[in-house]
C-alpha positions, 0 to 999 in steps of 0.5 A: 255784762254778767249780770245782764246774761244773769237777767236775760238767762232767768227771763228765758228760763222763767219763759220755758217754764210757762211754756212748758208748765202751759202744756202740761198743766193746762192741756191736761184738763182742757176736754178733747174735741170729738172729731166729725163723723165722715157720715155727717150731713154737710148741713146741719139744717137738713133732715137725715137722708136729705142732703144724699143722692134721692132714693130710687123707688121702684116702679109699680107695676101696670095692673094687669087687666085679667086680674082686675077682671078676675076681682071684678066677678069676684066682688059680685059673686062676694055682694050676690051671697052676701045678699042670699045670707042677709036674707036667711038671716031675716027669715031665721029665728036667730035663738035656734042653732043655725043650719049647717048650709047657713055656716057653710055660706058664711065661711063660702063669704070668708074664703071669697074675701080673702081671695079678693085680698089676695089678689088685690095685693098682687 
């Protein structure tokens, strides 16, 4: 009888030493596992920002007919000079320095078209 306690004590010691040698031996050099993000997609499939609620896009506002009215003479005031310049352009020897009313059209034209823009803009 003793010598089955003998068997049975040396098979459960050898047991609690796998164990514990399975633990602490093995566990050591396996890589933890990164735990998932809280902010990660359910779906991995999805693009980012496609499995959330849709963005809200403002609504643009209705254009305001007294601005596209105000754009509209604009434009044509902008088409009339450009036309008078394109014209003293042809009639101008363009080797001579250009008369100082020619440059004021031309930055006339430039202040006008930024104007449009602007306004266009909002």
């Amino acid at each position: 009888m003793s010598e089955s306690r003998r068997k049975m004590l040396r098979m459960l010691s050898g047991a609690v030493g796998i164990l514990a040698a399975e633990r602490w031996g093995y566990g050591a050099a396996q890589t933890p596992q990164p735990m998932a993000s809280p902010n990660a997609p359910t779906n991995q499939n999805v693009p980012a920002g496609m499995n959330g609620p849709d963005l809200i896009k403002p609504d643009k506002a209705a254009p305001n007919p007294v601005i596209q009215e105000q754009i509209a003479t604009s434009v044509q005031q902008l088409y009339k000079l450009a036309g008078e310049l394109k014209e003293e352009v042809e009639h101008t020897n363009l080797n001579t320095t250009f008369s100082l009313a020619f440059v004021k059209k031309a930055q006339q034209i430039e202040k006008l078209a930024k104007q449009i823009k602007d306004r266009a803009k909002g």
